[in-house]
N, CA, C and O atoms as CSV, one atom per row, in Angstrom:
chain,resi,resn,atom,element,x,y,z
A,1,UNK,N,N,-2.402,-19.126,-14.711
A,1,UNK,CA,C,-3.299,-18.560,-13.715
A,1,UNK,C,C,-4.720,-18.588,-14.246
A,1,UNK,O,O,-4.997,-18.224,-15.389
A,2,UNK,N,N,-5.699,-19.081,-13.280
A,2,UNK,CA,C,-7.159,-18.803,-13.825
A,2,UNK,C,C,-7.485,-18.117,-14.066
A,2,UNK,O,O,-6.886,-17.196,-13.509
A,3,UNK,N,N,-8.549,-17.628,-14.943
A,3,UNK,CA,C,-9.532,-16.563,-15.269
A,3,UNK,C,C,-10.590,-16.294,-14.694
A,3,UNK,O,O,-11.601,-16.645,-15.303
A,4,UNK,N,N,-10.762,-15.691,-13.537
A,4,UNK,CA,C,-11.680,-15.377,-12.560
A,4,UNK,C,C,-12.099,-14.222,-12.109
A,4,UNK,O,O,-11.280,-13.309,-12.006
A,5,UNK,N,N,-13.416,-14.025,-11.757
A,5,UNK,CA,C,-13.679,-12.899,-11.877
A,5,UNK,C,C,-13.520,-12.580,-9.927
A,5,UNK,O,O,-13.620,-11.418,-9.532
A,6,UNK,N,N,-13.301,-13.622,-9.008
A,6,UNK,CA,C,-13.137,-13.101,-7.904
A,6,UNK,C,C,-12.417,-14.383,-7.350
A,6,UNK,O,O,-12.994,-15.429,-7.051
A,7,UNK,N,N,-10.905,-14.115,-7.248
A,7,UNK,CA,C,-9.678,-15.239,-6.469
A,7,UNK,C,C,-10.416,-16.300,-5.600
A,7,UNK,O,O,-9.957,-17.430,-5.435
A,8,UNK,N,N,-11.595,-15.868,-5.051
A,8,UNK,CA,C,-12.187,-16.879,-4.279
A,8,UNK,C,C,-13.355,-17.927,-4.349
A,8,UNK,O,O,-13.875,-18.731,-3.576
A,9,UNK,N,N,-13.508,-17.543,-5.600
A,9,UNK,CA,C,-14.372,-18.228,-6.771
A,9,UNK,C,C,-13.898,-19.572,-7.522
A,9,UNK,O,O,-14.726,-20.406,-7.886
A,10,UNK,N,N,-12.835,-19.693,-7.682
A,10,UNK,CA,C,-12.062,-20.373,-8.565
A,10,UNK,C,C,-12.420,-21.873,-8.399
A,10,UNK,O,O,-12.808,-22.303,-7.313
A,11,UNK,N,N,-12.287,-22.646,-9.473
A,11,UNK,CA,C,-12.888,-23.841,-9.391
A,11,UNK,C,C,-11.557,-24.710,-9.235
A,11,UNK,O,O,-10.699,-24.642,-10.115
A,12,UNK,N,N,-11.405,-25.419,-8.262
A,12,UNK,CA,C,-10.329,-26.615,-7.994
A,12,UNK,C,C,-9.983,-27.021,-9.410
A,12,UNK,O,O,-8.844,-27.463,-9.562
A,13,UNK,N,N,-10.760,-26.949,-10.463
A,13,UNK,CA,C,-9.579,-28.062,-11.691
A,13,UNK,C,C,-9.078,-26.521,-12.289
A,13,UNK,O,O,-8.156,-26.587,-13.102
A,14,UNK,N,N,-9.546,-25.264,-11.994
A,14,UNK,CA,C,-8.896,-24.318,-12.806
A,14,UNK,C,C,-7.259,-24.261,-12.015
A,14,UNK,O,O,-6.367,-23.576,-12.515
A,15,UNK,N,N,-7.105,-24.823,-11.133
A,15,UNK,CA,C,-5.721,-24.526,-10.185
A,15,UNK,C,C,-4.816,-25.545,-11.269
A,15,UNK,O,O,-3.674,-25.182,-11.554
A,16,UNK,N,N,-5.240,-26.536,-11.726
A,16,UNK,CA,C,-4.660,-27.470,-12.766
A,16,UNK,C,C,-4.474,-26.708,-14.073
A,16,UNK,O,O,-3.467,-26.083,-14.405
A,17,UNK,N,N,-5.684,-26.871,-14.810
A,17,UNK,CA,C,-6.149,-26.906,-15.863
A,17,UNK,C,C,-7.148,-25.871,-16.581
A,17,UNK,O,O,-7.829,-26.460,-17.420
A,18,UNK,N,N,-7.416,-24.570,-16.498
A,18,UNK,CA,C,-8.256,-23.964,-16.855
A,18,UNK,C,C,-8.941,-24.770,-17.518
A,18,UNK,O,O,-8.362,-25.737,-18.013
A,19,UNK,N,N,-10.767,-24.546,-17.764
A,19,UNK,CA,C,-11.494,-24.955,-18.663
A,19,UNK,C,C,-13.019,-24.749,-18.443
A,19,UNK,O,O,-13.485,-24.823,-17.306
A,20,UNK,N,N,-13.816,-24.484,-19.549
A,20,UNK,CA,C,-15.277,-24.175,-19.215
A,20,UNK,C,C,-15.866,-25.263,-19.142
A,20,UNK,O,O,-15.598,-26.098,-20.006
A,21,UNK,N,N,-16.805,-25.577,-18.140
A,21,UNK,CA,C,-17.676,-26.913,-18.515
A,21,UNK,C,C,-18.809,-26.257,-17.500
A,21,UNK,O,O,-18.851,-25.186,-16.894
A,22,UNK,N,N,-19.964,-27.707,-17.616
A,22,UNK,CA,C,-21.240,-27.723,-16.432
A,22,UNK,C,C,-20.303,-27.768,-15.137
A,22,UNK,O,O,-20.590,-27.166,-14.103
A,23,UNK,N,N,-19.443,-28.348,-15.261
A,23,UNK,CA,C,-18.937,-28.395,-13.542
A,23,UNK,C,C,-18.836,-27.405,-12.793
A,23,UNK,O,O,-19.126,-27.277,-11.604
A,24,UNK,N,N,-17.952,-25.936,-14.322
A,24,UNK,CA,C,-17.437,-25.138,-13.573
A,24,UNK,C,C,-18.697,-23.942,-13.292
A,24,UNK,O,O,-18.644,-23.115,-12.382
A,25,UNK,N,N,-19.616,-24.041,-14.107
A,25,UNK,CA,C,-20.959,-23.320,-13.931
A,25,UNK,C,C,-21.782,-23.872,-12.468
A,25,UNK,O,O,-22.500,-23.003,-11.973
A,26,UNK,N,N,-21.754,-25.097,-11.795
A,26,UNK,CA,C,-22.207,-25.769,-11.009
A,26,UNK,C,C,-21.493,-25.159,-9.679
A,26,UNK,O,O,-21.927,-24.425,-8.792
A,27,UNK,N,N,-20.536,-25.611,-9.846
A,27,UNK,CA,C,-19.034,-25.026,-8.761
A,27,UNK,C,C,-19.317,-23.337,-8.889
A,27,UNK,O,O,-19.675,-23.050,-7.746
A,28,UNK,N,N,-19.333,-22.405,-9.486
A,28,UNK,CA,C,-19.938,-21.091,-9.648
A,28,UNK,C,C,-21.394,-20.947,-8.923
A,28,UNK,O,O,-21.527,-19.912,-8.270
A,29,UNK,N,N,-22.165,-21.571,-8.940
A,29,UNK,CA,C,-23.603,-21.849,-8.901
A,29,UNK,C,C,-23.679,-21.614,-7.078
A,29,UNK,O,O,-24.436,-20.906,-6.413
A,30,UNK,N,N,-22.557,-22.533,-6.657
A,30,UNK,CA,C,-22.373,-23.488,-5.367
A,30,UNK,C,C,-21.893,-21.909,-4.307
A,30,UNK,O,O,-22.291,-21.644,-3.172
A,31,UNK,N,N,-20.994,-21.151,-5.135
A,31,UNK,CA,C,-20.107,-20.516,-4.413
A,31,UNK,C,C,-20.957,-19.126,-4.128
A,31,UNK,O,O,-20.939,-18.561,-3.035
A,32,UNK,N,N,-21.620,-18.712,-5.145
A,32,UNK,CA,C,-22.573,-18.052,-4.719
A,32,UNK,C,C,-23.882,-18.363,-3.888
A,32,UNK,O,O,-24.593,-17.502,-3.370
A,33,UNK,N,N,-23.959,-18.872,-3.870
A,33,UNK,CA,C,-25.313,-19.412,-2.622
A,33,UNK,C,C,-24.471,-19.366,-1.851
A,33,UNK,O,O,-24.170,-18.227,-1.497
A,34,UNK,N,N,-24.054,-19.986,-1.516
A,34,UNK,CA,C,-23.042,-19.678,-0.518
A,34,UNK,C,C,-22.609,-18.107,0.441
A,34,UNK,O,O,-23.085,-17.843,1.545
A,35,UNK,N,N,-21.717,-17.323,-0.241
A,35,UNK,CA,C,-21.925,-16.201,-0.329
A,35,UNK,C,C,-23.022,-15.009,-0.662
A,35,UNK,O,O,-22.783,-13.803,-0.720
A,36,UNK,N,N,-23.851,-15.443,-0.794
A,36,UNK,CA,C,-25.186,-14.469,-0.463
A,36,UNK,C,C,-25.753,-15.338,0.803
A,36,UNK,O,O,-26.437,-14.668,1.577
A,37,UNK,N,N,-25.598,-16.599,1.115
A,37,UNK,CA,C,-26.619,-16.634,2.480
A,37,UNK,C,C,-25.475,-16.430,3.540
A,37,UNK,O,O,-25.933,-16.232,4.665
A,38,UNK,N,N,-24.103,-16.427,3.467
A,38,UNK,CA,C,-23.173,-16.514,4.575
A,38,UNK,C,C,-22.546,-14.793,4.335
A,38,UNK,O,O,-22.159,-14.271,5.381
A,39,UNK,N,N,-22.492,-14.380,3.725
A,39,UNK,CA,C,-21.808,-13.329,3.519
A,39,UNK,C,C,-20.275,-13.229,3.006
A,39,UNK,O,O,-19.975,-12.084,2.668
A,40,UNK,N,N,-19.214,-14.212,2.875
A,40,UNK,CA,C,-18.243,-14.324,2.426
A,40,UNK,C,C,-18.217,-15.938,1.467
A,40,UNK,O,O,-19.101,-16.794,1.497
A,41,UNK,N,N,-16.890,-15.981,0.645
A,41,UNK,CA,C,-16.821,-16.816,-0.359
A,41,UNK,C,C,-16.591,-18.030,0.535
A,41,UNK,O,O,-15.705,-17.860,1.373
A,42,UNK,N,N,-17.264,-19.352,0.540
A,42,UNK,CA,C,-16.747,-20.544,1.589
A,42,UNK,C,C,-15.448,-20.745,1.153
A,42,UNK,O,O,-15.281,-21.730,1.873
A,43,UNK,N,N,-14.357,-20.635,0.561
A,43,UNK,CA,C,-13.129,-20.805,1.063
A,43,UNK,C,C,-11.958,-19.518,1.360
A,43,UNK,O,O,-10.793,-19.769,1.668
A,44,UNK,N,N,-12.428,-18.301,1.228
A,44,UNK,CA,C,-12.009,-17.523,1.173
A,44,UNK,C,C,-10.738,-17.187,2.371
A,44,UNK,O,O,-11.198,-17.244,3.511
A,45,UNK,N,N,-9.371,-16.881,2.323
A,45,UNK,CA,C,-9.005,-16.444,3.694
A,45,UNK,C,C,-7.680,-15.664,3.226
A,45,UNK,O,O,-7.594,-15.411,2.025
A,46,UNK,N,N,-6.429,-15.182,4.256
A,46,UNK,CA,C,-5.797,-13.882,4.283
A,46,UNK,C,C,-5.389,-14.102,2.947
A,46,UNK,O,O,-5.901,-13.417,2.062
A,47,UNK,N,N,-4.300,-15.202,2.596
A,47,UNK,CA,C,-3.613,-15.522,1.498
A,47,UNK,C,C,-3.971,-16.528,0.170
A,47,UNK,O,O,-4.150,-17.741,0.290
A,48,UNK,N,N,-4.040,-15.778,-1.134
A,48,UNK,CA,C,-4.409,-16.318,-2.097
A,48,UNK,C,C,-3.873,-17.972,-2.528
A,48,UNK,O,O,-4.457,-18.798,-3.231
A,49,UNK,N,N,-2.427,-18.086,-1.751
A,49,UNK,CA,C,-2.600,-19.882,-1.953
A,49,UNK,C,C,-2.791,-20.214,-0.791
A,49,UNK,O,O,-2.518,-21.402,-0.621
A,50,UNK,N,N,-3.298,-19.465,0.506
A,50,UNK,CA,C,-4.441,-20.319,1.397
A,50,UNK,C,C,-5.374,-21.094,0.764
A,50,UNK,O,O,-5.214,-22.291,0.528
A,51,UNK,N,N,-6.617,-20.270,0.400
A,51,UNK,CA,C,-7.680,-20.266,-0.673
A,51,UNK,C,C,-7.292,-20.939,-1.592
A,51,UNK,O,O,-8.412,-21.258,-1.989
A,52,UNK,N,N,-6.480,-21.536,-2.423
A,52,UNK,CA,C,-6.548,-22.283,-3.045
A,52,UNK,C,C,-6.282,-23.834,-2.193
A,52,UNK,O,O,-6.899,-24.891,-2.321
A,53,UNK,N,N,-5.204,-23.514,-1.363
A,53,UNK,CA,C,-5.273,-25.343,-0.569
A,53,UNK,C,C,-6.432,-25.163,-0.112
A,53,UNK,O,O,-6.855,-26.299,-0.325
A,54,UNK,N,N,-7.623,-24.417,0.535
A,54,UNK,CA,C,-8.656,-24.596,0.976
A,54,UNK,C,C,-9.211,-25.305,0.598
A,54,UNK,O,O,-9.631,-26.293,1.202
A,55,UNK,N,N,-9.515,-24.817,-1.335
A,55,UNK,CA,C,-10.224,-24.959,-2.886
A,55,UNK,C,C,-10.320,-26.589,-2.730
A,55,UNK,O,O,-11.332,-27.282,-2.828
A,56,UNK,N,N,-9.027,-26.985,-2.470
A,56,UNK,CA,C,-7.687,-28.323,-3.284
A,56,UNK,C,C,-8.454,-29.081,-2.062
A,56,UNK,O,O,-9.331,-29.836,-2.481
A,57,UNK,N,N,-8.317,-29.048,-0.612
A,57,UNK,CA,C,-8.458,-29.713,0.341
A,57,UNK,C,C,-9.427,-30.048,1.779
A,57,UNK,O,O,-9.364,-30.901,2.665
A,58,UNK,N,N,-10.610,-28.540,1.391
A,58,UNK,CA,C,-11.028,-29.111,2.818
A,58,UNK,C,C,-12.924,-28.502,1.661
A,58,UNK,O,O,-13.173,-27.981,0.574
A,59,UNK,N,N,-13.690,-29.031,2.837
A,59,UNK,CA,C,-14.646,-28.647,2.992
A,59,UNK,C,C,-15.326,-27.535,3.735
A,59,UNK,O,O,-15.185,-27.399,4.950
A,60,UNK,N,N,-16.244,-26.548,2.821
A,60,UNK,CA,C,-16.693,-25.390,3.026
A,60,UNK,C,C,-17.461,-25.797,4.764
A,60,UNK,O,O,-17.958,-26.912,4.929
A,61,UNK,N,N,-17.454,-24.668,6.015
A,61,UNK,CA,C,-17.724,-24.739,6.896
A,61,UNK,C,C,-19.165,-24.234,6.803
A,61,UNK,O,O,-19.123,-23.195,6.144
A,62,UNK,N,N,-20.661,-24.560,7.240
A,62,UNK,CA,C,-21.377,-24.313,7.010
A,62,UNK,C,C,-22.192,-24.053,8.502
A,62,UNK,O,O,-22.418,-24.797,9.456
A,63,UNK,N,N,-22.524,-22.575,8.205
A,63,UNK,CA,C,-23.284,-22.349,10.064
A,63,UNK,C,C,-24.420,-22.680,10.098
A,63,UNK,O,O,-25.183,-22.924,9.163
A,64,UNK,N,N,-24.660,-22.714,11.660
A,64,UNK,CA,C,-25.851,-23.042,11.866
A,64,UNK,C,C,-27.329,-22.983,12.072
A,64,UNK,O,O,-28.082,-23.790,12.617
A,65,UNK,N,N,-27.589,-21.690,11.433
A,65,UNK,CA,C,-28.455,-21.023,10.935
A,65,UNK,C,C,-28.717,-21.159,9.311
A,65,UNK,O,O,-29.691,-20.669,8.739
A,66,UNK,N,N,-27.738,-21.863,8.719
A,66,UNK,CA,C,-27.718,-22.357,7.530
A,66,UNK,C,C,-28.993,-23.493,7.425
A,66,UNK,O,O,-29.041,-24.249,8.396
A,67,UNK,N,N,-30.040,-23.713,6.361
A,67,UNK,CA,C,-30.999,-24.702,6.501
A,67,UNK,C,C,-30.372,-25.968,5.608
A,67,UNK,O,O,-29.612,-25.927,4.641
A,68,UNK,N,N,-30.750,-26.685,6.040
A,68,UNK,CA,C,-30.374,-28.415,5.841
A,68,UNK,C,C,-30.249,-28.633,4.151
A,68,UNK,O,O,-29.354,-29.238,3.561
A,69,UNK,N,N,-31.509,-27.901,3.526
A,69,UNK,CA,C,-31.593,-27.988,2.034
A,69,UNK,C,C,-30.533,-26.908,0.996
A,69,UNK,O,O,-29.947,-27.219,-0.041
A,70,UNK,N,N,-30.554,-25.636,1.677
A,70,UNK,CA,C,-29.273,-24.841,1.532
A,70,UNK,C,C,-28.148,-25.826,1.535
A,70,UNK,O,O,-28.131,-26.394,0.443
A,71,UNK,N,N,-27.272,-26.223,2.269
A,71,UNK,CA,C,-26.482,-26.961,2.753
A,71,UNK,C,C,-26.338,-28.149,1.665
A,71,UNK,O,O,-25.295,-28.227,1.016
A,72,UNK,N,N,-27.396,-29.078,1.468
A,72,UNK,CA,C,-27.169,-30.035,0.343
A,72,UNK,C,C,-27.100,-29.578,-1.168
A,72,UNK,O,O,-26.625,-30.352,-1.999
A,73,UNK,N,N,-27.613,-28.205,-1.574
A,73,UNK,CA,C,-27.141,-27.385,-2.490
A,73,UNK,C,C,-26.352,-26.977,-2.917
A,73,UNK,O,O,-26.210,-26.762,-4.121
A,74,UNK,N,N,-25.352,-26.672,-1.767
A,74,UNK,CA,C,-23.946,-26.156,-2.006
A,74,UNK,C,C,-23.222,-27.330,-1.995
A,74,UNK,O,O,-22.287,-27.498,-2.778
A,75,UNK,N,N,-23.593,-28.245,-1.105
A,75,UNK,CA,C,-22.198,-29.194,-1.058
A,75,UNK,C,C,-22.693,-30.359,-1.893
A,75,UNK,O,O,-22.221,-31.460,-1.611
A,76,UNK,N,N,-23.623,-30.275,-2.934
A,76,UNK,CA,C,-23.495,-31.187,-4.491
A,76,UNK,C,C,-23.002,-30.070,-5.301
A,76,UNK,O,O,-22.686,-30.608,-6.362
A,77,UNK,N,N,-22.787,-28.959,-5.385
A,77,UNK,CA,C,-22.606,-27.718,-6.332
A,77,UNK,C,C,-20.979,-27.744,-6.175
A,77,UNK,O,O,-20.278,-27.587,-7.175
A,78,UNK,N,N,-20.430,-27.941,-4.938
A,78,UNK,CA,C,-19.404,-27.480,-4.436
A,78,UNK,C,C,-18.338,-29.071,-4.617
A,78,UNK,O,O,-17.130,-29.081,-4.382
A,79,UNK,N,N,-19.141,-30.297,-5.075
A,79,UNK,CA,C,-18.519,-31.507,-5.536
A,79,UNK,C,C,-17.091,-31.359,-6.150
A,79,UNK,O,O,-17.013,-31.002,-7.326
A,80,UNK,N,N,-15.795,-31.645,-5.332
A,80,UNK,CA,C,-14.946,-32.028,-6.202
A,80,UNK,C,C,-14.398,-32.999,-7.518
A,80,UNK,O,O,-13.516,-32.722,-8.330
A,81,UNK,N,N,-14.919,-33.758,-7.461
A,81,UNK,CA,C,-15.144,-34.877,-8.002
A,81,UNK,C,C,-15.609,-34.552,-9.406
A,81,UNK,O,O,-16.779,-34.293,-9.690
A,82,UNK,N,N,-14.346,-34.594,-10.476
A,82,UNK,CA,C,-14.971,-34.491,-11.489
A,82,UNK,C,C,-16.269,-35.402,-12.396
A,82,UNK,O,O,-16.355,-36.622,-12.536
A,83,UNK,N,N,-17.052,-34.481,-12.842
A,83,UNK,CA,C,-18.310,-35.100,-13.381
A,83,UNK,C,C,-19.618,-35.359,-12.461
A,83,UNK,O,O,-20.672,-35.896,-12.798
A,84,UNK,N,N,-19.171,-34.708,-10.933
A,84,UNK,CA,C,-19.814,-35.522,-9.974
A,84,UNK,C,C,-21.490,-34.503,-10.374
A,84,UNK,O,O,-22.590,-34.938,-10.712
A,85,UNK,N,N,-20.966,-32.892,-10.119
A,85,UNK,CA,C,-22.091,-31.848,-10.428
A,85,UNK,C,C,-22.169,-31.859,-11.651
A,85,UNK,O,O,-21.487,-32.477,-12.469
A,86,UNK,N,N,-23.526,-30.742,-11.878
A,86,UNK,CA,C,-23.583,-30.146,-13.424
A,86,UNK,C,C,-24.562,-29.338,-13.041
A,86,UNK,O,O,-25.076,-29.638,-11.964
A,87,UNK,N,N,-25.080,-28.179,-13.723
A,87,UNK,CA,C,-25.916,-27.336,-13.191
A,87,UNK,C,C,-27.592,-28.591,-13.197
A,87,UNK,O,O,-28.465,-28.656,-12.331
A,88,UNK,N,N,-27.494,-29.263,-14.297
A,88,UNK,CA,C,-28.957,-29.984,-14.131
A,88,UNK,C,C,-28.943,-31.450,-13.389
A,88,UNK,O,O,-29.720,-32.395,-13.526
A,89,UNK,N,N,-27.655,-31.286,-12.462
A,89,UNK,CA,C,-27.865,-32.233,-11.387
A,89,UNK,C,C,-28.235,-31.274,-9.876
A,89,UNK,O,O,-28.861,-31.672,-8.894
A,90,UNK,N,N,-27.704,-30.112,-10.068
A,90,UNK,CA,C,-27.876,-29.559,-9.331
A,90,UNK,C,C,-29.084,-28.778,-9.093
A,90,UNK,O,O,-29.752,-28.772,-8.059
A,91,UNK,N,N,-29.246,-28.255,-9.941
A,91,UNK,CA,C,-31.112,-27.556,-9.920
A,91,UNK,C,C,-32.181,-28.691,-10.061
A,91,UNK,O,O,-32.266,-28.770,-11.286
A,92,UNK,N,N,-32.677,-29.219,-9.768
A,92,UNK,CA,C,-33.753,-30.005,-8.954
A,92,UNK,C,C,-33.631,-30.006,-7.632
A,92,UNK,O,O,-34.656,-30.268,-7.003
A,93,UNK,N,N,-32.919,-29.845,-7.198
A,93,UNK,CA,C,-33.225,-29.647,-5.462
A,93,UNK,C,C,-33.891,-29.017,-5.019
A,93,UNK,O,O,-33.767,-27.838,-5.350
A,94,UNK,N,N,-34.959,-29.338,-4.055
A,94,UNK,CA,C,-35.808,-28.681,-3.556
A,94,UNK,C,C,-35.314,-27.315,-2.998
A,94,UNK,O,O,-36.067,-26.347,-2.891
A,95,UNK,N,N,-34.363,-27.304,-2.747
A,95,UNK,CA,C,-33.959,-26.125,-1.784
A,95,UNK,C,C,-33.985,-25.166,-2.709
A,95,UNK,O,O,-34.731,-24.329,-2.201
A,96,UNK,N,N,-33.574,-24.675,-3.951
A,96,UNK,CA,C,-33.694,-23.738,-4.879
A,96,UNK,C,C,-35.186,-23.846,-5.614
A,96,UNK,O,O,-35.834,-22.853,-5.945
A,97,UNK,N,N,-35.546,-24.989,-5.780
A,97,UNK,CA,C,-37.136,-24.642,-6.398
A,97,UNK,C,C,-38.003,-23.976,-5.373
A,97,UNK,O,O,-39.047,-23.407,-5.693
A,98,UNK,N,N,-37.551,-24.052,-4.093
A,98,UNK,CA,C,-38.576,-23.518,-3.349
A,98,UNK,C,C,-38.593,-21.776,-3.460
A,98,UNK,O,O,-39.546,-21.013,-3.623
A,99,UNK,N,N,-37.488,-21.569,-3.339
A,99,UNK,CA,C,-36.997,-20.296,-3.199
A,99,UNK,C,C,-36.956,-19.311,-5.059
A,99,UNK,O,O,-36.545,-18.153,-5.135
């Protein structure tokens, strides 16, 4: 079982493999923006292996009051794809330097 500080946090390779890296700081990074501009965790729902096939299989739903640069923040942060994020692929985006 992962080591997490909130079930809905959890990074897709921790469902495998626990492990610390830039990814999982990136993927952390992703889930909070997220949850402070939406108010809940983007995969969050009733049952804890919901939330994880969520994790495993779909993409975070993003509203529409959400801004365009928000949005490309989370969903390079929120990259499954190992190696794809890292926190210093991810912070240059305008959308967080602005803010």
């Amino acid at each position: 079982m992962p080591n997490v500080l909130h079930w809905g946090m959890v990074d897709p390779k921790h469902l495998q493999l626990p492990c610390s890296s830039p990814q999982v700081d990136a993927w952390a990074m992703g889930v909070l923006a997220y949850e402070l501009l939406v108010g809940h965790p983007p995969f969050e729902h009733e049952s804890r292996s919901e939330t994880y096939q969520h994790i495993m299989n779909r993409e975070p739903r993003y509203p529409s009051h959400m801004s365009s640069g928000a949005r490309d923040f989370i969903s390079l942060a929120l990259c499954k794809v190992r190696g794809a994020s890292s926190p210093r692929g991810v912070l240059p985006i305008s959308w967080l330097s602005s803010h």
